[in-house]
C-alpha positions as CSV (number, residue, x, y, z in Angstrom):
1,X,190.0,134.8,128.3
2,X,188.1,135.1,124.5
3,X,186.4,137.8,124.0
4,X,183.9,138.0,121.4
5,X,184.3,140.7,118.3
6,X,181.5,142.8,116.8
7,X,182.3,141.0,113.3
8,X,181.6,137.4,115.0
9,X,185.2,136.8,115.5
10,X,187.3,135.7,119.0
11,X,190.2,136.9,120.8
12,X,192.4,135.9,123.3
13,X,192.7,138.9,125.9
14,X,193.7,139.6,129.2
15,X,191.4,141.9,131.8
16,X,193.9,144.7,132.8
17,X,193.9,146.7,136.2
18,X,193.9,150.8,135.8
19,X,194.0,153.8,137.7
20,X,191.8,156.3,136.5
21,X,194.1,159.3,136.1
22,X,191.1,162.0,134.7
23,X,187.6,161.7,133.9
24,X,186.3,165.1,132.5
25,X,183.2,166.2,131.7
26,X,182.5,167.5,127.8
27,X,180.4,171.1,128.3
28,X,178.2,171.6,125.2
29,X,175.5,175.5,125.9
30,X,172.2,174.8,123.3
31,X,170.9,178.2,122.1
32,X,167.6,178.4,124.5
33,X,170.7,178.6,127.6
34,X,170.4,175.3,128.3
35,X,174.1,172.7,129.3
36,X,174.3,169.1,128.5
37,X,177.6,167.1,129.9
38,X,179.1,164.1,128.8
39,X,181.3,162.0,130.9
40,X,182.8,158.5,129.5
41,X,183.6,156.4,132.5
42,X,185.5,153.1,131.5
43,X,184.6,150.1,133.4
44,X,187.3,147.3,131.8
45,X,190.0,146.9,129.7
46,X,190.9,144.4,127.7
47,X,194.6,144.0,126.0
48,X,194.7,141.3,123.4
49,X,197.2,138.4,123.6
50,X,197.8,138.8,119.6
51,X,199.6,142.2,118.2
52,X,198.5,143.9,115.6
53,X,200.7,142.3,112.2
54,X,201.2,146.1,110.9
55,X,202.0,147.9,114.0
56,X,203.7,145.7,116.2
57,X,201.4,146.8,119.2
58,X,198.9,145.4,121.0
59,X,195.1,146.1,120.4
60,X,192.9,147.0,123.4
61,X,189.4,146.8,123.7
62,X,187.5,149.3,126.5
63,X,184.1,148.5,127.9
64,X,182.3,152.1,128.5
65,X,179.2,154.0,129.9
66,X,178.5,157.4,129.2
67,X,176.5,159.6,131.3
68,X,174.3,162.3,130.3
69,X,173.5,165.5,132.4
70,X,171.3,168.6,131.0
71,X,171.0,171.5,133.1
72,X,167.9,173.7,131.9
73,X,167.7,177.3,133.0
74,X,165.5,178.2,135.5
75,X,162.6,180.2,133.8
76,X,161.7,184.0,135.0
């Protein structure tokens, strides 16, 4: 399949099955108490047809969402 670049340019890829192994959440504490977690979930991966003409290897490209949780603390 092509899949279109951010600089306008094609590529020939292939959709690749995974196996989530771990999906973490970053923990970040603001100074009035309250939490905020991260979590990037990845939804597809590409791996193009191509390699890379310095590395040898192949280039990927991962489709993403992030989700966003803040945790206030309760007020007395």
């Amino acid at each position: 399949m092509k899949l279109k670049m951010p600089d306008g340019t094609t590529v020939e890829a292939e959709k690749m099955e995974f196996k989530p192994q771990k999906e973490d959440w970053n923990i970040y504490e603001l100074p009035d108490g309250a939490i905020v977690k991260l979590k990037t979930i990845v939804t597809a991966i590409y791996r193009h047809t191509a390699r890379d003409e310095l590395t040898g290897q192949h280039n990927y490209t991962v489709n993403h969402n992030s989700i966003v949780v803040a945790e206030e603390p309760e007020e007395v």
